[in-house]
C-alpha positions in Angstrom: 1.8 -11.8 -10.5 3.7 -11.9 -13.9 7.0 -11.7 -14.7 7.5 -8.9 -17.4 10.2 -8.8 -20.0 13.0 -6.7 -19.6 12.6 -5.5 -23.5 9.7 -6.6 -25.3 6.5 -5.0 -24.1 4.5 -6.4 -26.6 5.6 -10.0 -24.9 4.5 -8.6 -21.4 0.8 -7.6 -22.7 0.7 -10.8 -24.0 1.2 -12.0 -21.1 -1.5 -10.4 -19.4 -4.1 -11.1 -21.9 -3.5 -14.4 -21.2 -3.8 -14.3 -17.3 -6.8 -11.9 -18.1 -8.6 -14.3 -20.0 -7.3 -17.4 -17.9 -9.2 -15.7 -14.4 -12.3 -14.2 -16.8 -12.5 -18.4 -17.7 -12.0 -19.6 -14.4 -14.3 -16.9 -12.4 -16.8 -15.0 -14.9 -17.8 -12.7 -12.2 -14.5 -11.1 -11.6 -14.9 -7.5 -12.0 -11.3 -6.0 -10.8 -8.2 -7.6 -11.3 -5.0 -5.8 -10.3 -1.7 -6.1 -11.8 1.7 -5.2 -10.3 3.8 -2.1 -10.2 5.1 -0.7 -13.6 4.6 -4.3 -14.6 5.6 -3.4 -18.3 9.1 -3.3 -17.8 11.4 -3.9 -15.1 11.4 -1.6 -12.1 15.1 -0.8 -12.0 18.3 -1.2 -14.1 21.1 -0.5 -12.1 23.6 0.4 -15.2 21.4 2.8 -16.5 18.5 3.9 -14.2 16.3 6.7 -16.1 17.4 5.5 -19.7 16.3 2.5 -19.4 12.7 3.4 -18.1 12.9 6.3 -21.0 13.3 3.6 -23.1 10.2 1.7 -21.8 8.2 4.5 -20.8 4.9 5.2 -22.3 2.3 7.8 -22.5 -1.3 7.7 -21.3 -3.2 6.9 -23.6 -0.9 5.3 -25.9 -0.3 2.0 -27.4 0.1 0.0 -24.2 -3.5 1.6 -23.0 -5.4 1.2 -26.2 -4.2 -2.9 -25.9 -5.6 -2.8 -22.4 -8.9 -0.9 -23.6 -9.6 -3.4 -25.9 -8.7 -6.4 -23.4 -11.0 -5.2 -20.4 -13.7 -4.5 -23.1 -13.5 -8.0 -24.6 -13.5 -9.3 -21.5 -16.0 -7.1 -19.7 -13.8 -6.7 -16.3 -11.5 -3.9 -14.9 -7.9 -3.3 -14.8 -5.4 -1.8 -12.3 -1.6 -1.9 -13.5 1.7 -0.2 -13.2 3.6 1.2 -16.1 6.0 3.8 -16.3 4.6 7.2 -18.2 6.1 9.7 -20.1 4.7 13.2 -19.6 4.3 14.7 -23.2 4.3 18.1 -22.4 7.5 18.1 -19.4 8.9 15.4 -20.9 9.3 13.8 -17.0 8.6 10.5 -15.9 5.8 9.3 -13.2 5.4 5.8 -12.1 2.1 5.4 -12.8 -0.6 3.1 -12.3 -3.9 3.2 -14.5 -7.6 1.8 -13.8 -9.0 0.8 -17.0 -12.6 0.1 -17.8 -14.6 -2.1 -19.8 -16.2 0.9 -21.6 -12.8 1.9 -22.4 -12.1 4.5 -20.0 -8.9 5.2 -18.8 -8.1 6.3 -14.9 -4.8 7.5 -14.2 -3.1 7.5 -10.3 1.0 8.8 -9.9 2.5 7.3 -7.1 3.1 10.1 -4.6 5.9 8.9 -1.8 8.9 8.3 -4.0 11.5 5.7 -2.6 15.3 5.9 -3.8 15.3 3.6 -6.5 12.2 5.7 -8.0 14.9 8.6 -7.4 17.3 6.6 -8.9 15.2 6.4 -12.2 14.1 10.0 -12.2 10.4 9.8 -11.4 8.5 12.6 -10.2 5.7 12.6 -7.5 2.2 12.9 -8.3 0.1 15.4 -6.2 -3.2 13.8 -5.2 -5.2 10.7 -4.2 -7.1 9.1 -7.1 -10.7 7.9 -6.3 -13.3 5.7 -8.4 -16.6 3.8 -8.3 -17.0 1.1 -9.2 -20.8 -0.1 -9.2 -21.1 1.3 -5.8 -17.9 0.7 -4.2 -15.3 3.2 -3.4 -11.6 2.6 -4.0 -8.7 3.9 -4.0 -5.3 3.6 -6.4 -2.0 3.3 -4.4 1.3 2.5 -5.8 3.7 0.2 -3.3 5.7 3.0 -0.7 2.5 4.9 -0.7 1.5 2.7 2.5 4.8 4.2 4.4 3.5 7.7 4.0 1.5 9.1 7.6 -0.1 11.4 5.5 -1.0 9.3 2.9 -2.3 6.6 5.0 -4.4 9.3 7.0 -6.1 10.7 4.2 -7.3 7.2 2.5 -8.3 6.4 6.3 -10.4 9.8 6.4 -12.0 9.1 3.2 -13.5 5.9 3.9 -12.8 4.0 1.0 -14.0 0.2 1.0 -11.0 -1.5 -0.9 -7.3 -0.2 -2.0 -6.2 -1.3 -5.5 -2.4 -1.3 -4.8 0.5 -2.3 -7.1 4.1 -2.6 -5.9 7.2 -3.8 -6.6 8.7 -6.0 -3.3 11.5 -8.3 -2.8 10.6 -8.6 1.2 8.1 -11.6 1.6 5.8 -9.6 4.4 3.8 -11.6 7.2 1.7 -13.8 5.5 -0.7 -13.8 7.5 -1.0 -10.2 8.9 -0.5 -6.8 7.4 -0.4 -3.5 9.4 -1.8 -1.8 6.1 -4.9 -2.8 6.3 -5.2 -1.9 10.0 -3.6 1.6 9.6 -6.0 2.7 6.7 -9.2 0.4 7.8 -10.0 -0.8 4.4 -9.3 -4.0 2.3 -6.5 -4.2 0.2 -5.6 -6.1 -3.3 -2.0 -6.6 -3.3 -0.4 -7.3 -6.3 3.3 -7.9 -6.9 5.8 -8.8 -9.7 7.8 -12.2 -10.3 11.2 -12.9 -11.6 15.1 -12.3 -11.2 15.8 -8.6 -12.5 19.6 -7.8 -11.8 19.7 -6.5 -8.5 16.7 -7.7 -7.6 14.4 -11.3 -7.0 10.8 -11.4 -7.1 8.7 -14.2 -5.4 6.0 -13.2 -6.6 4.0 -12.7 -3.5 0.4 -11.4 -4.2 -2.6 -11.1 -1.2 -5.5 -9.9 -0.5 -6.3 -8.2 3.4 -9.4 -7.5 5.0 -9.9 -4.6 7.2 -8.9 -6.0 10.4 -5.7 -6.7 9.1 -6.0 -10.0 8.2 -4.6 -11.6 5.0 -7.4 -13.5 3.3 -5.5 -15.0 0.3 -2.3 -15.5 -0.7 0.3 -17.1 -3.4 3.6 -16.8 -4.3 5.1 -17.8 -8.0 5.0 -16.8 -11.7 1.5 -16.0 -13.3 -0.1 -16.9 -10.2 -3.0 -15.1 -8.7 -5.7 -15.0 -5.9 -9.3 -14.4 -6.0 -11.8 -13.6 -3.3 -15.5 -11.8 -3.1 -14.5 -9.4 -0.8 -18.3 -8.3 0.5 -18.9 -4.4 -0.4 -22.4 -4.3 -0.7 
């Protein structure tokens, strides 16, 4: 959980190279850690919606991915974030969330079940689910109001992933210690959410992780805070 700048996304990477490095120091096995949802800028500006995430938008690949190419390689771990991409060809924006890997490849996920404030800034839907390995485990990319689509939920639950990698953006402190996500789709979940005071809207910074059953397994709340766990896919 970080709290991004509102202008300066070279600040924000900064940022996350630190945390990155910090966790790779404290826990040299970690192979996955998930950022927050489009966690290079703020998720909404009420005065000017779409301009502002024009403004911040980038495209993938592009500067932000190359910095975060270079940071999972040097650290030899994986990376989930949020950012907000610029289509080069259509010109639209996606909230988008990217998996990238320590040999520098790049997976890309659009978040599918748009709520209004992703109206509000003019992002389009993706179109598909977005599935990886990652030495022998199955996951799955999900952005935040992903988990209130049926549909959505049914077709993760269908293809029998063993952990979500979800990003989102939420000012509602949930039950800390159940979640109906985990039971609806039957998988574990990593949970990661954004910090700070942006307008409209205050972050605590909550971030979890939930096991299958439902059950939330770790938890913390604050800035640059974050939870670890060996989550047992084998």
């Amino acid at each position: 959980s970080i709290e991004p700048s509102k202008l300066n996304k070279s600040e924000t990477l900064d940022t996350i190279a630190s945390l990155v490095k910090k966790i790779k120091k404290e826990h040299a096995d970690i192979q996955v850690i998930v950022f927050g949802e489009l966690t290079l800028s703020w998720y909404y500006v009420e005065s000017e919606p779409e301009a502002y995430q024009r403004k911040m938008a980038e495209i993938i690949p592009g500067k932000a991915t190359d910095f975060l190419q270079n940071l999972a390689s040097e650290n030899q771990v994986n990376i989930v974030i949020g950012m907000t991409e610029i289509d080069t060809i259509s010109n639209k924006l996606y909230n988008a969330q990217i998996l990238v890997q320590p040999n520098y490849n790049v997976i890309k996920y659009r978040k599918r079940n748009l709520n209004q404030t992703d109206k509000e800034n003019n992002m389009n839907p993706g179109d598909s689910l977005v599935t990886v390995n990652i030495d022998g485990a199955k996951a799955e990319l999900f952005v935040c109001s992903d988990m209130q689509s049926a549909s959505i939920s049914k077709e993760i639950a269908q293809a029998k992933v063993d952990v979500i990698f979800q990003s989102l953006t939420s000012t509602t402190d949930l039950n800390p210690s159940i979640s109906y996500v985990g039971t609806q789709m039957n998988t574990w979940i990593v949970f990661a959410n954004r910090y700070g005071n942006e307008g409209y809207f205050n972050y605590t910074g909550f971030t979890q992780i939930i096991n299958p059953l439902g059950g939330i397994c770790e938890r913390v709340v604050g800035k640059n805070v974050y939870v670890y766990r060996k989550i047992g896919i084998y």
